[in-house]
N, C-alpha and C positions, 0 to 999 in steps of 0.2 A: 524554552523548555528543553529539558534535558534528553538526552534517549542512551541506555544502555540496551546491552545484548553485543550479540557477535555477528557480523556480519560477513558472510560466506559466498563466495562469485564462480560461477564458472562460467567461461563465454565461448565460445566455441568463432563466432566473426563479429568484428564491429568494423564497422563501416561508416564514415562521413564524407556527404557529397554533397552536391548544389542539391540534387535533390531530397536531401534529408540525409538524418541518423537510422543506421540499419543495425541492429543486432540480432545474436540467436544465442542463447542460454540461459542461464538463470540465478537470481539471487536469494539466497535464502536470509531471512531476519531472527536469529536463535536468539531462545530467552531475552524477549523485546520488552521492554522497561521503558517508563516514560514518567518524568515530571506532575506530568499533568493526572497522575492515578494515586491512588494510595495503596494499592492493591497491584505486587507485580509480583514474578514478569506478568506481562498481558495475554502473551502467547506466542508462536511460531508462525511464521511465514514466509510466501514463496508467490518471489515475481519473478514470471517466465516471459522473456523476448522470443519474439518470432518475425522478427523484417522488423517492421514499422509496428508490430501491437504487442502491447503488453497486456498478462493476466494475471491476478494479484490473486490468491489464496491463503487459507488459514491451514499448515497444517496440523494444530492443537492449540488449545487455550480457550482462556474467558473471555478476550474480546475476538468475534466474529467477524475477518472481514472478507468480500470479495469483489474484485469490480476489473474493470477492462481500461482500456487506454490504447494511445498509442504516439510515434513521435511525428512531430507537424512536420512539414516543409521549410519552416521557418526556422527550425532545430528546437522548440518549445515542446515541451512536453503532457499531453494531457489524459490524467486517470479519473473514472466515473468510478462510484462502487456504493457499497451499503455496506453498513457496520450494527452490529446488535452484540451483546453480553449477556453471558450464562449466568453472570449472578450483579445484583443492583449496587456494589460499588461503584460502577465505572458510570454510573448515569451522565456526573457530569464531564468524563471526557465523551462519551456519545453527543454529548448537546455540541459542543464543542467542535466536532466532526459535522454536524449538519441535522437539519429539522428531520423529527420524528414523524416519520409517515406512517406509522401505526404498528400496536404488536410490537413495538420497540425497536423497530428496523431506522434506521437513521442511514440517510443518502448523502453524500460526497463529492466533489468535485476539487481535482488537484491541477491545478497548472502549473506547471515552471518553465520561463522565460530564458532564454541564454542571457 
């Protein structure tokens, strides 16, 4: 799947050790676009580092996300969150993202591996 939009970084420290990946900043996701929609951009967002967790936010748009994470020990990376949309285009990227647990809230889980 495709993804456009602009992606924007500021990091203030990053850090790799035996004991994990450490950062503090944040990436922002402008006018986020995706394959999988017919309907873009989907919206704006904002993942902030703090050590080992991250917080994932929407700062505007039709797809709704937010969820938390953070980086293992192992250097793998894992985000939980929930996604919802303000209007019924995006159903089936919601489905796609993970089962509907009602009211349209759809739950997530992202791992990436080194």
């Amino acid at each position: 799947f495709d993804l456009g939009g602009e992606f924007v970084g500021e990091i203030q420290t990053l850090s790799l050790s035996t004991d994990g990946l450490f950062a503090d900043g944040q990436i922002q996701w402008r006018g986020a676009s995706t394959s999988l929609s017919s309907e873009n951009p989907i919206g704006d967002y904002r993942l902030e580092l703090k050590g080992r967790r991250l917080n994932l936010d929407t700062l505007g748009g039709t797809l709704q996300l937010e969820g938390q994470g953070e980086f293992q020990p192992d250097r793998s990376l894992q985000l939980s969150g929930s996604a919802r949309a303000n209007r019924r285009g995006l159903d089936s990227l919601l489905t796609l993202l993970g089962p509907d647990q009602g009211n349209g809230v759809h739950t997530f889980t992202l791992r990436l591996r080194p």
